[in-house]
C-alpha positions as CSV (number, residue, x, y, z in Angstrom):
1,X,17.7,18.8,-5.9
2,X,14.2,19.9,-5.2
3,X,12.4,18.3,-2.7
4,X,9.2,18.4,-0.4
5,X,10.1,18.0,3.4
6,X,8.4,19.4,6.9
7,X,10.3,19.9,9.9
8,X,7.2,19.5,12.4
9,X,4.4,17.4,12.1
10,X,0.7,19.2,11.2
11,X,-1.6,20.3,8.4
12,X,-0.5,19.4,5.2
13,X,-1.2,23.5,4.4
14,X,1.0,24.6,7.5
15,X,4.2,22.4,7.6
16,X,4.8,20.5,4.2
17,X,7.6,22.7,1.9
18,X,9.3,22.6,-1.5
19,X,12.7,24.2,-1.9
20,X,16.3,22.6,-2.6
21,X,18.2,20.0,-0.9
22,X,21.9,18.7,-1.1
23,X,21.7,15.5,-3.9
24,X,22.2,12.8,-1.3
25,X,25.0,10.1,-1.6
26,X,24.5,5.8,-1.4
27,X,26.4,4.4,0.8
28,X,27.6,0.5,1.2
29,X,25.1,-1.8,0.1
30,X,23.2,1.2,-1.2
31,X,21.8,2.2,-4.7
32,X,20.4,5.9,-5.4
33,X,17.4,6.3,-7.6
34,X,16.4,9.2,-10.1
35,X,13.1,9.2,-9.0
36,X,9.9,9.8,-11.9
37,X,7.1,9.3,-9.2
38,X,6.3,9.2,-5.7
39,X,3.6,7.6,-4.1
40,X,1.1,8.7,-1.9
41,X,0.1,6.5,1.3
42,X,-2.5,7.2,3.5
43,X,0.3,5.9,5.9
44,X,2.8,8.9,4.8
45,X,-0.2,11.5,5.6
46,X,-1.5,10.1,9.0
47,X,2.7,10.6,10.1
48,X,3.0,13.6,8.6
49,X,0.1,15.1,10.7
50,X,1.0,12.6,13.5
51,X,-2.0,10.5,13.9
52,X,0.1,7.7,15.3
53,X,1.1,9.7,18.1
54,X,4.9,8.9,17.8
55,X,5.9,12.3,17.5
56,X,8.5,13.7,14.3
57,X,11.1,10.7,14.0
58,X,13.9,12.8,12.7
59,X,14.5,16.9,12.8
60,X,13.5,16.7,9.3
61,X,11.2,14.2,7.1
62,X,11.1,14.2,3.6
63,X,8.0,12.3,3.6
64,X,6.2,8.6,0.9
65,X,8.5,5.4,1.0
66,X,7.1,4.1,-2.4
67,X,8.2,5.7,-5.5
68,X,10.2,4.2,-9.4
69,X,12.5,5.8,-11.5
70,X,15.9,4.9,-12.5
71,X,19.3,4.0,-10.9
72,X,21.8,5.9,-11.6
73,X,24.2,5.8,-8.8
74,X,25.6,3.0,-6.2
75,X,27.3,2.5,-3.3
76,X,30.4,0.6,-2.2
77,X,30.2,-3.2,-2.8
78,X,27.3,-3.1,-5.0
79,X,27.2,-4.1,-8.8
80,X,27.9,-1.9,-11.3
81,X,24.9,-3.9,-13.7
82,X,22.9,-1.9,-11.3
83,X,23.2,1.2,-13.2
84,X,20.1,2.0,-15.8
85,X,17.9,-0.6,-14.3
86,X,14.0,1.1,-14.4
87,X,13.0,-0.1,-10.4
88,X,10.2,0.6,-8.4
89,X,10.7,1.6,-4.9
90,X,9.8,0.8,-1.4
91,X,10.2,1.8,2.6
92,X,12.6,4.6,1.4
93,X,11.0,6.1,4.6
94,X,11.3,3.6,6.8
95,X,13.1,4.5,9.5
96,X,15.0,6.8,7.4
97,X,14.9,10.7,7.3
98,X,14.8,10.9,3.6
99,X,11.4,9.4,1.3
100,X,10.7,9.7,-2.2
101,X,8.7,13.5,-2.3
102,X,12.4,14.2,-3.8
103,X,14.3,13.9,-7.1
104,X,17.1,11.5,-6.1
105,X,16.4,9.2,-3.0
106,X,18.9,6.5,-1.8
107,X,18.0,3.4,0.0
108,X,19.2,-0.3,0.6
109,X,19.7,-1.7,-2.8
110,X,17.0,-4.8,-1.8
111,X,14.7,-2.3,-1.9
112,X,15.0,-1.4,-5.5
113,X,13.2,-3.6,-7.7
114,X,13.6,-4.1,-11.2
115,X,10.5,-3.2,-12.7
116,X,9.2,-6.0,-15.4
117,X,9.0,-5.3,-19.1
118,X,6.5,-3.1,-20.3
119,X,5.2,-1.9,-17.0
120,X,4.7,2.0,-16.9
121,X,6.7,4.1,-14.4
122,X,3.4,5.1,-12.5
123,X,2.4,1.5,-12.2
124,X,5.4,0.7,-10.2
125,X,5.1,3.5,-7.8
126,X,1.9,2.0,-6.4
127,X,3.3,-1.3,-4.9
128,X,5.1,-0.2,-2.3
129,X,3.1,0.0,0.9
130,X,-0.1,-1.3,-0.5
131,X,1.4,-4.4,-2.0
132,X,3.2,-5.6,0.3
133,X,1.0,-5.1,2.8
134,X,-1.6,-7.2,0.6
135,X,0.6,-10.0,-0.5
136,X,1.3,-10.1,3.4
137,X,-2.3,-9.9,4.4
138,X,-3.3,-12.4,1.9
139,X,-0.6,-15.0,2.7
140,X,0.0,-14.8,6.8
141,X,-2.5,-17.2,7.7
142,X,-0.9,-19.9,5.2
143,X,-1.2,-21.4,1.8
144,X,-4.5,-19.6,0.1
145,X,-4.8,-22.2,-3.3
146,X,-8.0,-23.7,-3.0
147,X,-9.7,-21.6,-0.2
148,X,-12.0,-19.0,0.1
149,X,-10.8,-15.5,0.9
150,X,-13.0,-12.1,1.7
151,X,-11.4,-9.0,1.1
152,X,-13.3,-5.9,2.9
153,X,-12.3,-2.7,1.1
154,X,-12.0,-4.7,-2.4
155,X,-11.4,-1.4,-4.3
156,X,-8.6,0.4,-2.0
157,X,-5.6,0.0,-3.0
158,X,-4.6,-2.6,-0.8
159,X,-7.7,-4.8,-1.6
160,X,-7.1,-4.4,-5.4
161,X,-3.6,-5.9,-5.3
162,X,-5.1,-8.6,-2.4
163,X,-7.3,-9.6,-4.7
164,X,-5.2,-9.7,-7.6
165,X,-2.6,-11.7,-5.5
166,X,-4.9,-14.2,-4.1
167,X,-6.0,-15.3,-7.1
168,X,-2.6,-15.6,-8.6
169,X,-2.5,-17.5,-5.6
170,X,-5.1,-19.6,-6.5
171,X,-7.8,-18.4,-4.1
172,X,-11.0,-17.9,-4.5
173,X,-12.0,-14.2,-3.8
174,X,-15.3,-12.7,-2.5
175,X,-15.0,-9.0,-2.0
176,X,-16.8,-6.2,0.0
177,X,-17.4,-2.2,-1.3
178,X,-18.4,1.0,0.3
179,X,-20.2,2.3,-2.8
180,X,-21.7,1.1,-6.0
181,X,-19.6,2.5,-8.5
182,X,-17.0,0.7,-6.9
183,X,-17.9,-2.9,-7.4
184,X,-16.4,-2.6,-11.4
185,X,-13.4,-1.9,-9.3
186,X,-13.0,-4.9,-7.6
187,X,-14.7,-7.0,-10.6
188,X,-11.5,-5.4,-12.1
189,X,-8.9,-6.4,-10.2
190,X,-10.2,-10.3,-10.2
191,X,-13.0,-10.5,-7.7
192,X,-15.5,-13.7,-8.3
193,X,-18.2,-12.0,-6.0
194,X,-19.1,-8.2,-5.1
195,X,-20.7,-7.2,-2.3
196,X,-21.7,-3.2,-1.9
197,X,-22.4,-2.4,1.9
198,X,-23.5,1.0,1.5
199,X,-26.4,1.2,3.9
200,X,-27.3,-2.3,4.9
201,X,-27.1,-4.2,8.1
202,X,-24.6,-6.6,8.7
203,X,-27.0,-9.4,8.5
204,X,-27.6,-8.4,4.7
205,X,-24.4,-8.3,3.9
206,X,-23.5,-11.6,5.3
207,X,-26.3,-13.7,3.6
208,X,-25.2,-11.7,0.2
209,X,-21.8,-13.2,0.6
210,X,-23.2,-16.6,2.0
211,X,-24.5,-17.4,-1.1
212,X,-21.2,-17.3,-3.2
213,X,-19.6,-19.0,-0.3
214,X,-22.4,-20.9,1.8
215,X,-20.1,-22.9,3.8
216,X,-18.2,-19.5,4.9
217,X,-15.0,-18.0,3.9
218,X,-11.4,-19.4,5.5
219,X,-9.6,-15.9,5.4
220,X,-10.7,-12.1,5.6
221,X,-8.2,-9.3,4.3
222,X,-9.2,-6.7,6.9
223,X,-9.3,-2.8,6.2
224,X,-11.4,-1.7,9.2
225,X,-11.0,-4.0,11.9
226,X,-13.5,-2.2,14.1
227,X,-15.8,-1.6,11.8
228,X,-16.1,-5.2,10.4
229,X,-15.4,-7.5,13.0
230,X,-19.4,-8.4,13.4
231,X,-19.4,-9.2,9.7
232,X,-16.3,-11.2,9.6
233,X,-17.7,-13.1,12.6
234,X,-20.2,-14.0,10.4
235,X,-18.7,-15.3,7.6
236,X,-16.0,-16.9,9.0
237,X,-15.5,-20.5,9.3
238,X,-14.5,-22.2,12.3
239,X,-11.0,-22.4,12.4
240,X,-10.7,-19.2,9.9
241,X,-8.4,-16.1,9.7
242,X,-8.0,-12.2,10.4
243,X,-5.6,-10.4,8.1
244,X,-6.2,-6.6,9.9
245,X,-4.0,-3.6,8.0
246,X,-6.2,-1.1,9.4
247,X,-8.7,0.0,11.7
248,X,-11.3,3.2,12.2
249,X,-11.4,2.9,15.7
250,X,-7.4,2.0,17.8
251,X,-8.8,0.6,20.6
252,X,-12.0,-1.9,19.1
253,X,-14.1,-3.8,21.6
254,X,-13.0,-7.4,20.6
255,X,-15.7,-10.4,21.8
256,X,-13.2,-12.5,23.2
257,X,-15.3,-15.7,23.9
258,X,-17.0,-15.9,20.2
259,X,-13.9,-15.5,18.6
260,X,-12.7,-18.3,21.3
261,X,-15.3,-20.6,20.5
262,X,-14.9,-20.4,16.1
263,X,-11.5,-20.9,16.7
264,X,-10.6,-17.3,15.2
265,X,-7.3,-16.2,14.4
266,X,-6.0,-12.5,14.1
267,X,-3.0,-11.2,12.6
268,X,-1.7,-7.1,12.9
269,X,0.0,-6.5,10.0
270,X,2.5,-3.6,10.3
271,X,4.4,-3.1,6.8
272,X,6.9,-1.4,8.5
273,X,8.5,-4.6,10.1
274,X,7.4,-7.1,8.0
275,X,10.5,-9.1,7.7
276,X,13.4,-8.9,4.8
277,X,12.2,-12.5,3.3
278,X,8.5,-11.3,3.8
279,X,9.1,-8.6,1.3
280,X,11.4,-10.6,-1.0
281,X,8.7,-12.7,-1.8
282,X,5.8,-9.8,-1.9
283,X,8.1,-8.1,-4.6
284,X,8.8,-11.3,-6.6
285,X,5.1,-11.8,-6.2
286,X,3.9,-8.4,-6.9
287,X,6.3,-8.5,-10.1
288,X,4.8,-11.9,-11.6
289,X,1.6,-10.1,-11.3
290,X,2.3,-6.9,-12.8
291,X,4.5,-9.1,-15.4
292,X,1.4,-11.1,-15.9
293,X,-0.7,-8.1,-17.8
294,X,-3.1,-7.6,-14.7
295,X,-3.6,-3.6,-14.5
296,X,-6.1,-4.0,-11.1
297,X,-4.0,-0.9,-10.0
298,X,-6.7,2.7,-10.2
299,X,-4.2,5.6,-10.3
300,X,-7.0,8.7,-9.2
301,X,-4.6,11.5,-9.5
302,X,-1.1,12.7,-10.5
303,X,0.1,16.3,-8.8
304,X,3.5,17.8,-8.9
305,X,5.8,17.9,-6.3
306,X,4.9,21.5,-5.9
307,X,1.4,20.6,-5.8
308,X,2.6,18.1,-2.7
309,X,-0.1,19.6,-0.1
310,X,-3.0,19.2,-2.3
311,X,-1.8,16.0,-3.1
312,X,-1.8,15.5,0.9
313,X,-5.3,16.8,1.4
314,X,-6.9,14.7,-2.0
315,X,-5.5,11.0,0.4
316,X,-7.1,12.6,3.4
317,X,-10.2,13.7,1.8
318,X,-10.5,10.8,-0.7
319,X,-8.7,7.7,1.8
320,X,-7.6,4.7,-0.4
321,X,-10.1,5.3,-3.6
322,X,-6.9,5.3,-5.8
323,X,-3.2,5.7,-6.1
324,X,-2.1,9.2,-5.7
325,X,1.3,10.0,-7.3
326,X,4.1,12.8,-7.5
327,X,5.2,13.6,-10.7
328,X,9.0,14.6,-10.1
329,X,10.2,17.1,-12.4
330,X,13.5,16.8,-13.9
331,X,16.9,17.1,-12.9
332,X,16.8,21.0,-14.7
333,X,13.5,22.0,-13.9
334,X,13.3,25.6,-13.0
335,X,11.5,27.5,-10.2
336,X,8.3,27.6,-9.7
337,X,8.2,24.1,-10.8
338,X,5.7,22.8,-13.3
């Protein structure tokens, strides 16, 4: 099959290659997918170039862990009704050597889900990663119906589908945005109030969102910990919540005592080891949504899997602003591939 792996970690440019791979094999409990896209993470870049600091997990990494296509192959003990069923993907990577930058990928058959009628393909490769780390971030703190819920980086791809979960939830949803143009983006995906922070002081941005919520917000979805921790201060209730996926800074000064004395919560959300219920019921939950007609998802870009390392540099140039897919050629496809 062709595939994109890298065999060290580094530049996109200097270690990511294309060539042919054996066809890999399920196992028990196992289904393998004929994958039509691969997803893009911000989390698959930063490993790939090692910004984590963990060092290469495996001699060799096929790198993304979100992807859909088709089954068309399982493993011992699994259910032949399997077969045919259109699935999305996700944490093919996780702890696993093999992700979806391929044309087949195999993975734990819970991982596989059906994708509901009339969803596209390219759709279904964007929940992955992103949506379960929003239905996680949305619902850690507790119930959401009925409260008030900020989501900092509301047109990222995370905050989209935070958004759009909450309010399925029955939340209501105040949302933040770096730039202008993006506030259509978040109105999109089901925010109630936008609030762009390009060049304004905390203080602005806090009285902005004050006066859709005046009494304060019970929950924050968290893209920049470091960054926003002032402003969430500020908004919070007493008693409220930190959902933090992400952070510009890895070690942030945290005031200790403030946070103390609003009775602040935080919560570090690692998709990686969320738990096998927690993603049961972000993938039942992501499903209802997509099932539901809401299309908050902004695909910015489709490459090839030969065009893999510009597809690399457009996450690290361009962050979150988007879904950034693989199209994977077909099972026939010739070198050079399309």
């Amino acid at each position: 099959m062709w595939a994109a792996w890298y065999d060290a970690q580094g530049p996109a440019e200097q270690v990511l290659q294309v060539g042919r791979m054996p066809v890999p094999m399920p196992g028990p409990g196992e289904v393998r997918i004929r994958l039509a896209h691969s997803g893009v993470n911000p989390g698959d870049v930063k490993k790939r170039a090692d910004a984590f600091g963990y060092g290469m997990p495996f001699p060799r990494v096929v790198p993304h862990s979100d992807g859909s296509g088709v089954i068309d192959r399982v493993g011992r003990g699994m259910t032949a009704a399997r077969l045919g069923q259109t699935v999305w993907c996700h944490g093919a990577q996780r702890y696993r050597p093999q992700g979806t930058a391929a044309q087949w990928v195999v993975l734990p058959a819970a991982q596989a889900v059906v994708l509901p009628e009339g969803v596209p393909l390219a759709l279904g490769a964007c929940l992955g990663i992103p949506g379960l780390t929003a239905h996680r971030a949305v619902h850690v703190a507790g119930p959401v119906a009925g409260r008030t819920l900020l989501v900092n980086g509301g047109a990222g791809a995370v905050g989209t589908l935070a958004i759009g979960l909450a309010r399925q939830a029955g939340a209501r949803v105040l949302a933040t945005v770096l730039r202008t143009q993006d506030v259509a983006v978040a109105q999109q995906a089901g925010a109630q109030a936008v609030v762009c922070s390009a060049g304004r002081s905390v203080d602005e941005v806090a009285a902005d969102l004050r006066q859709s919520a005046p009494a304060g917000v019970h929950h924050v979805v968290e893209v920049d910990f470091a960054s926003n921790l002032a402003l969430d201060r500020a908004v919070l209730r007493t008693g409220g919540s930190i959902a933090a996926y992400a952070s510009g800074q890895a070690e942030p000064v945290v005031p200790f005592w403030p946070l103390v004395f609003q009775n602040i919560s935080i919560h570090h959300l690692g998709s990686d080891d969320f738990t096998p219920q927690n993603r049961r019921t972000a993938a039942q939950a992501l499903n209802r949504l997509l099932g539901s007609g809401w299309r908050g998802i902004r695909i910015a870009r489709h490459f090839t899997l030969s065009e893999v390392v510009q597809a690399h540099q457009h996450v690290e140039q361009h962050g979150g602003r988007g879904r950034v897919l693989l199209d994977i050629p077909s099972e026939t496809a010739p070198w050079p591939l399309p």
